[in-house]
C-alpha positions in Angstrom: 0.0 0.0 0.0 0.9 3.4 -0.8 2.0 6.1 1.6 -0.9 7.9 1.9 -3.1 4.5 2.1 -1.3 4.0 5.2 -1.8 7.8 6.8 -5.6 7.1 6.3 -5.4 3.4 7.4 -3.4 4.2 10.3 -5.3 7.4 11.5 -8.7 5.5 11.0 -7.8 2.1 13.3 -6.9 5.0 16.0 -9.6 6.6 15.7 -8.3 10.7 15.1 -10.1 12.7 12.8 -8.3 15.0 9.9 -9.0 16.9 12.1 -7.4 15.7 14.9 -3.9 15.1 13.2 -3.0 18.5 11.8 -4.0 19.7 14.9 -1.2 17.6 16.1 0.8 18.6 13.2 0.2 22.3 13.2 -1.4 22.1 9.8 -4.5 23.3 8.6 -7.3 20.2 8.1 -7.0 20.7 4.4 -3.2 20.3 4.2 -3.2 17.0 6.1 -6.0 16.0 3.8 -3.9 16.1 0.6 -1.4 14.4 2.7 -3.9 11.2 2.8 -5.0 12.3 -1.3 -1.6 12.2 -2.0 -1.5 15.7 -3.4 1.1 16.8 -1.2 3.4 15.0 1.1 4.4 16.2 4.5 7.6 18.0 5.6 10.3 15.6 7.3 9.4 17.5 10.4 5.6 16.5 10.3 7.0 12.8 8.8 9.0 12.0 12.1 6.1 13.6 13.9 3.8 11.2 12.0 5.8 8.2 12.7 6.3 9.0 16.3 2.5 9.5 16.9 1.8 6.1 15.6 4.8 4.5 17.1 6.0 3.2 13.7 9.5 4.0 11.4 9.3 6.1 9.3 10.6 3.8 7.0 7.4 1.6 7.6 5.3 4.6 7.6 6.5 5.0 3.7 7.0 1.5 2.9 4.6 0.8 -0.4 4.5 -2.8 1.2 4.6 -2.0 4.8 2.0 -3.2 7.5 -1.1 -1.4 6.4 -1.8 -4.6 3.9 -2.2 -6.3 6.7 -3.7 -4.0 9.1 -7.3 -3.8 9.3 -9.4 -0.6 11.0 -10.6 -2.9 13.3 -7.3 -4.5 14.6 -8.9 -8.0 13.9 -4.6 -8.5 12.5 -1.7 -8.4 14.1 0.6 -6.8 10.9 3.9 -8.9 10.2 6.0 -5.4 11.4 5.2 -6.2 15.0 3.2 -3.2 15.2 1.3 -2.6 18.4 -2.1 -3.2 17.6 -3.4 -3.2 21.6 -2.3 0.4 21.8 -4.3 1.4 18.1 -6.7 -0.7 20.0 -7.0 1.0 23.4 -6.1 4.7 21.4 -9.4 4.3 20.1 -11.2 3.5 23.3 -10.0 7.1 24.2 -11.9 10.2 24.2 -10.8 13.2 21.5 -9.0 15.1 23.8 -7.3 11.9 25.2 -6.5 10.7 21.8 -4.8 14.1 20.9 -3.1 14.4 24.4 -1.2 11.0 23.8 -0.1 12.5 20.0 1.1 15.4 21.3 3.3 14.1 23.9 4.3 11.1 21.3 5.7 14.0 18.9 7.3 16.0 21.4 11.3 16.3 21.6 11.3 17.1 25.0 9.2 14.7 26.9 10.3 15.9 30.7 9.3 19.0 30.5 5.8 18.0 29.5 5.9 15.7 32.4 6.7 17.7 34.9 4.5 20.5 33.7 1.1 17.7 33.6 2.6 17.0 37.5 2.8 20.5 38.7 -0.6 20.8 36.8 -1.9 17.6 39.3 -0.5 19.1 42.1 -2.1 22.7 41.9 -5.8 20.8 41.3 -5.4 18.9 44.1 -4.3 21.9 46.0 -7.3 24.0 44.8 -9.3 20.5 45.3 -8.8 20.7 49.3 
């Protein structure tokens, strides 16, 4: 399958919107749609970003024979790549706004500081929860 038969494959069996994903990306809805159309094709920066939301390479994520052959939206198959298909599973299970949390911090360089920033966030709602 083709690159963007994979985008679409993948961003369906997690369940994100267009929507969803260039929000992720910083792209408008339209741009990440002619990512999927195959009119356009993301920067490296929203590639890696890609590949690192859906925990795949971004070799796989490219590959014209990669897992989305074998990957169906429902995760009824496990995909030859070892790709993990509980995660699409339980990603989908999620709400929108937990879906979109997990991308964001799956694309993020600098994954302590988001950590520590949701913590002191915890920490002040418990304090204002007392």
């Amino acid at each position: 399958m083709s690159f963007k038969e994979n985008l679409r494959l993948l961003r369906r069996a997690c369940g994100f919107s267009q929507e969803d994903v260039a929000n992720v990306l910083g792209v408008d809805r339209s741009a990440y749609s002619y990512y999927e159309s195959g009119k356009t094709e993301p920067s490296i920066t929203n590639l890696v970003k890609i590949a690192r939301m859906y925990r795949v390479s971004t070799d796989t994520l490219v590959d014209n024979e990669g897992f989305a052959a074998t990957l169906c939206v429902d995760n009824e198959q496990v995909p030859e790549t070892n790709m993990p298909v509980v995660i699409l599973r339980n990603l989908k299970q999620c709400s929108n706004d937990e879906r979109t949390l997990i991308a964001l911090f799956r694309t993020m360089e600098n994954k302590e500081l988001a950590l520590e920033t949701l913590e002191k966030i915890c920490r002040e709602s418990e304090a204002n929860n007392e």
